[in-house]
C-alpha positions in Angstrom: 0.0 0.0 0.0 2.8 2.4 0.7 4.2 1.9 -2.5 1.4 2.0 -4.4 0.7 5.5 -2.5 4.3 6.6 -3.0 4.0 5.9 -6.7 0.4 8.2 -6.8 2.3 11.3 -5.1 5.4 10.9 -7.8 2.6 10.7 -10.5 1.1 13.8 -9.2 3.8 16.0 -8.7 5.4 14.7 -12.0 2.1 15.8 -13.9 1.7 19.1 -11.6 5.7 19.9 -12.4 4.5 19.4 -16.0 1.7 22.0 -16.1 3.3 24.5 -14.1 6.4 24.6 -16.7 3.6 25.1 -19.7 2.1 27.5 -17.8 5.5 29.0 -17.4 6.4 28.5 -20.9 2.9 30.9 -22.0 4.0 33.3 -19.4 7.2 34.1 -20.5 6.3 34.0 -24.7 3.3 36.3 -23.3 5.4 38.2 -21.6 8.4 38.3 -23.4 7.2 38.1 -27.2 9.3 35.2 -27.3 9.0 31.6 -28.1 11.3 29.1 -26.0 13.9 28.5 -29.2 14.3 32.1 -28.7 15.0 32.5 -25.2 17.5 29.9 -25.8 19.4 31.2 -28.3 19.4 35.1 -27.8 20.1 34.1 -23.8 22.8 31.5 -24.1 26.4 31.5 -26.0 27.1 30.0 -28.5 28.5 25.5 -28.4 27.0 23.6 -25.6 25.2 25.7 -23.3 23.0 26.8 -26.5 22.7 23.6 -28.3 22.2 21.3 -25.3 19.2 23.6 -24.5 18.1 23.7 -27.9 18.2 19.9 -28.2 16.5 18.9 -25.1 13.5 22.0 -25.9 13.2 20.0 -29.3 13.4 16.5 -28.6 10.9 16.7 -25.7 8.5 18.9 -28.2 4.7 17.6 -28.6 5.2 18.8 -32.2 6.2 16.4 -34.4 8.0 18.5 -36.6 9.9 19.9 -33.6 10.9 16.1 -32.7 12.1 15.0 -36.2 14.6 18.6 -36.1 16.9 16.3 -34.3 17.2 13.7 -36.9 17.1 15.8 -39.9 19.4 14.9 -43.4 22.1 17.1 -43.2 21.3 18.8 -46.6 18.2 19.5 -45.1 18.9 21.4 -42.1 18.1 25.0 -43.9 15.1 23.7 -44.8 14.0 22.1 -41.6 15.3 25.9 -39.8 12.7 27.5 -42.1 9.8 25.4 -41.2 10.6 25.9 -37.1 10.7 29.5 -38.0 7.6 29.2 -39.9 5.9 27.4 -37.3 6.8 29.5 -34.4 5.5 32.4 -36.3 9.2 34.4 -36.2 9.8 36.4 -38.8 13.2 36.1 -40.1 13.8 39.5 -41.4 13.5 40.6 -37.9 15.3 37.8 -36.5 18.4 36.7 -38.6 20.5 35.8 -36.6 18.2 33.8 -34.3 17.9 31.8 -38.0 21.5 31.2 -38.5 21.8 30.5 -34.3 19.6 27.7 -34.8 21.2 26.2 -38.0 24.4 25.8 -36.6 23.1 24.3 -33.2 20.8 21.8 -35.3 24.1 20.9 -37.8 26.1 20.1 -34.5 23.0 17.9 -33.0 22.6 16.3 -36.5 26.3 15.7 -37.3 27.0 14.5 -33.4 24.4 11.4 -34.2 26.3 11.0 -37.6 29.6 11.2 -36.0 28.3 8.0 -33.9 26.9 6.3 -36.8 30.7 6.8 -38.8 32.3 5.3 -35.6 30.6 2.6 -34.9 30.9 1.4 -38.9 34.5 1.5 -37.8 34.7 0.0 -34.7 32.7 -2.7 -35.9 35.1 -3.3 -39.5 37.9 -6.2 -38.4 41.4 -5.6 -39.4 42.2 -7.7 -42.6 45.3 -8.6 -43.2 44.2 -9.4 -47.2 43.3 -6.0 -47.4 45.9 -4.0 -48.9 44.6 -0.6 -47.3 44.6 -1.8 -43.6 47.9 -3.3 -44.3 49.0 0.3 -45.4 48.1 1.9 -42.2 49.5 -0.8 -40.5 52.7 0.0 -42.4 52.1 3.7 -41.8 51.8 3.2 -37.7 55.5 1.5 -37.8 57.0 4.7 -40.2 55.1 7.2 -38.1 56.5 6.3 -34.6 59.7 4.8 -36.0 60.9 6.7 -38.9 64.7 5.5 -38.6 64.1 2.0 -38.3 63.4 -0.6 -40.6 60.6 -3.2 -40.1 62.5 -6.6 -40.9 59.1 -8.9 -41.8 55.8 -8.3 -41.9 55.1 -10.6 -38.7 58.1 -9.5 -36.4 58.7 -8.8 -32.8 59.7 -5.8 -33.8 55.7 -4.9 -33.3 56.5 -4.7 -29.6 58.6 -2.5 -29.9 55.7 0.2 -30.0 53.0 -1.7 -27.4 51.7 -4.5 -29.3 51.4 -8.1 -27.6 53.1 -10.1 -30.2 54.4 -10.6 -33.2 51.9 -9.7 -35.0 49.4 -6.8 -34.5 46.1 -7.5 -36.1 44.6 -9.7 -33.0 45.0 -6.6 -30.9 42.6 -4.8 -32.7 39.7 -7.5 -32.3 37.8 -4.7 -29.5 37.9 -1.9 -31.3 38.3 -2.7 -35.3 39.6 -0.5 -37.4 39.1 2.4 -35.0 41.4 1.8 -33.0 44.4 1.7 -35.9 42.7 4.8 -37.4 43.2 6.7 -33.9 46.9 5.3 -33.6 47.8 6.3 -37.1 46.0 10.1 -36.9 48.0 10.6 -33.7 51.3 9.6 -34.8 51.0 10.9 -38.4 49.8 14.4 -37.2 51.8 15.0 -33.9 54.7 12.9 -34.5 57.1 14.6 -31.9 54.5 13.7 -28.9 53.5 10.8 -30.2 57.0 9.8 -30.0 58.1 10.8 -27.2 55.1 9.2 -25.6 56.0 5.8 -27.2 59.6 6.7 -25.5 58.7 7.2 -22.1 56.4 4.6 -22.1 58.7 2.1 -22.8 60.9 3.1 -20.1 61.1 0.9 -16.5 60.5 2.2 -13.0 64.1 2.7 -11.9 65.9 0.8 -14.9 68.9 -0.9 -13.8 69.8 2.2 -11.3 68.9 2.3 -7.5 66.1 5.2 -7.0 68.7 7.7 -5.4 71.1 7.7 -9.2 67.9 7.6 -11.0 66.4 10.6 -9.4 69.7 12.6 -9.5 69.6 11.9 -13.5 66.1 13.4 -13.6 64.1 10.6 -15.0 60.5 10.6 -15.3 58.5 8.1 -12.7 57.0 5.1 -13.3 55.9 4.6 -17.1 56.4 0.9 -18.4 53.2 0.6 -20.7 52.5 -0.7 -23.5 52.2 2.2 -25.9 49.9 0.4 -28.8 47.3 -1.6 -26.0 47.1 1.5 -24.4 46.0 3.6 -27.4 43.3 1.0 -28.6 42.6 1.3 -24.7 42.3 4.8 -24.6 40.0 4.3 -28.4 37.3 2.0 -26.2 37.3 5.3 -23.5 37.0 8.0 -26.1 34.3 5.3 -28.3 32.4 5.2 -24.8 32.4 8.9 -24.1 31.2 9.7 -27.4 28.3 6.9 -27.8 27.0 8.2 -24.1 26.7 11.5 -24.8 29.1 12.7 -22.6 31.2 14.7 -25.4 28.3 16.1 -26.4 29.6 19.3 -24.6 33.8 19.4 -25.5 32.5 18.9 -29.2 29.2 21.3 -29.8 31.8 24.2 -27.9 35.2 23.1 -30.5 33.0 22.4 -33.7 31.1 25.4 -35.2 28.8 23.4 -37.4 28.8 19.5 -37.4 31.4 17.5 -35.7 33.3 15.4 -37.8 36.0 12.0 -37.5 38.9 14.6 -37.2 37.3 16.1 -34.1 37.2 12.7 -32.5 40.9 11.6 -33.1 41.8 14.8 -31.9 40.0 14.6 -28.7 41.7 10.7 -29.0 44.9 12.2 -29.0 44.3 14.7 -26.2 43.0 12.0 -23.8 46.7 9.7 -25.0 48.3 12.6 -23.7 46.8 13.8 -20.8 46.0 9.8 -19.4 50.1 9.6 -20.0 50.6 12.5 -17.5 47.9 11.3 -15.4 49.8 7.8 -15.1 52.7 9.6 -14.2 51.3 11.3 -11.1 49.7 7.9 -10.6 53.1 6.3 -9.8 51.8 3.2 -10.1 54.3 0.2 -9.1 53.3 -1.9 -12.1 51.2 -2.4 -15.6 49.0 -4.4 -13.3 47.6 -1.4 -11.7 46.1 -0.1 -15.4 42.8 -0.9 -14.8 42.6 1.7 -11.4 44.2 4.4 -13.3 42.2 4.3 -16.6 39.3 4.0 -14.0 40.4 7.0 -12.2 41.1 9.0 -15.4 38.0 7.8 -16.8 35.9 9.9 -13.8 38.0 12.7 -13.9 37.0 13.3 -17.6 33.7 13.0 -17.1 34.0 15.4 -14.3 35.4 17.9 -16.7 32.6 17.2 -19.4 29.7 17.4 -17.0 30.3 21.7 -17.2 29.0 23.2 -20.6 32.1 25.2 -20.7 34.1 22.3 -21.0 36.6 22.0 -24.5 39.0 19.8 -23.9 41.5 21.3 -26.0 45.1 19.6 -26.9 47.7 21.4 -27.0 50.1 19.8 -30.2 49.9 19.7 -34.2 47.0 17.5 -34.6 44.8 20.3 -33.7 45.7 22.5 -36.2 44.9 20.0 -38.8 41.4 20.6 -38.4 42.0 24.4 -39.3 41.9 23.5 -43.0 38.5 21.3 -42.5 
């Protein structure tokens, strides 16, 4: 019986929160001369605290045209602007800007949910070794992150060198697919000197073959000894999972003007390399055992960051001025 009555009281005040916010809603557009779209975008800045807003005040619509906004073609997104506009009854020689606002906010809602759709089709694709291109980029990982030495065989322990397992590095793409190669090869390709230097310190022990004392006095960096590669497809699953939850939702609607594209995900890829490297530093952990605690503890610290609309995780190397010319 209490349950049932404690379910009653939620249904109420649910349904009463519901009519007071409509009622809220006619105020203010009485009040105001201005429709809720609006509000939003003459009150809020422009990336994430605008198109957050603007998404949620769309996809929670009762107007079906509203609703569909979200999912709109691309090449229709001028059009679809033009019919809200229309519906709302805002004229757009008086509001111009409010038209081009909400154009760019609906590109970045339409292209995050493409964005997803591109990276799953590549997650999901298996590394082939028959296929010429994946052995290419294959090929192109080795070059990138070791241009001065050659690879003797195509199935080598040389592939440890740089983080893989074993001799030969198409198993260790089985979790991720191609996406996780993709993210390697746009982060050593378009930032070599981190990249590198990355694949350097990681590769060094604790202490090497010094005590602590000679290894401090030489200046070292701490504990590293990771496997650079495992740790990249690693880092792929965490960036893969941040993107499919919506939790980058707010980094890329503040770094991407319009629609977010692939490069805007290997570039946060290749900030979260770098910053879960220093993060595993101040770790100190004692061992590669301890990977799972740190990439758990890195994992909430991002999402701590994300959770504020301001939030644009923004690296600080090459690969982000690639995306200058997109």
């Amino acid at each position: 019986m209490k349950h049932f009555l404690r379910t009653l009281v939620q249904f109420f005040l649910f349904f009463y929160c519901k009519c007071l916010w409509r009622c809220l809603k006619f105020v203010l557009r009485k009040v105001t001369g201005r429709c809720e779209l609006q509000r939003i975008c003459y009150s809020n800045k422009p990336g994430a605290r605008r198109t957050l807003k603007i998404e949620s005040s769309l996809r929670f619509s009762k107007n079906e045209l509203l609703q569909k906004a979200v999912s709109a073609h691309p090449d229709a997104v001028e059009k679809t602007t033009e019919d809200i506009m229309k519906l709302k009854r805002i004229n757009p020689d008086t509001n111009p800007q409010l038209g081009i606002s909400l154009q760019a906010s609906l590109l970045q809602i339409i292209g995050y949910r493409n964005l997803i759709v591109e990276v799953e089709k590549l997650r999901r694709e298996s590394y082939d070794s028959e296929n010429p291109e994946h052995e290419k980029m294959l090929l192109k990982l080795w070059s990138s992150l070791r241009p001065d030495t050659a690879l003797k065989g195509r199935i080598t322990k040389q592939w440890c060198e740089i983080g893989f397992q074993g001799d030969d590095p198409k198993t260790d793409f089985r979790g991720m697919g191609l996406l996780g190669l993709y993210n390697l090869v746009y982060f050593a390709e378009y930032d070599s000197v981190t990249s590198q230097q990355l694949l350097h310190d990681s590769l060094q022990p604790k202490y090497s073959k010094m005590d602590k004392l000679e290894w401090e006095k030489k200046k070292f960096d701490k504990a590293i000894g990771y496997s650079f590669a495992i740790v990249g497809i690693n880092i792929t699953e965490l960036a893969y999972s941040l993107l499919v939850s919506g939790a980058l939702k707010t980094h890329l609607y503040n770094v991407a003007p319009e629609a977010p594209v692939l490069a805007h995900f290997q570039q946060t890829f290749c900030y979260l390399m770098q910053e879960f490297h220093t993060f595993w530093m101040e770790e100190d952990p004692c061992d590669i055992m301890e990977f799972n605690r740190v990439r758990s503890k890195f994992h909430k610290r991002i999402l701590k960051q994300l959770r504020n609309p301001d939030t644009a995780l923004c690296p600080h190397f090459s690969a982000s001025d690639h995306l200058i010319n997109l």
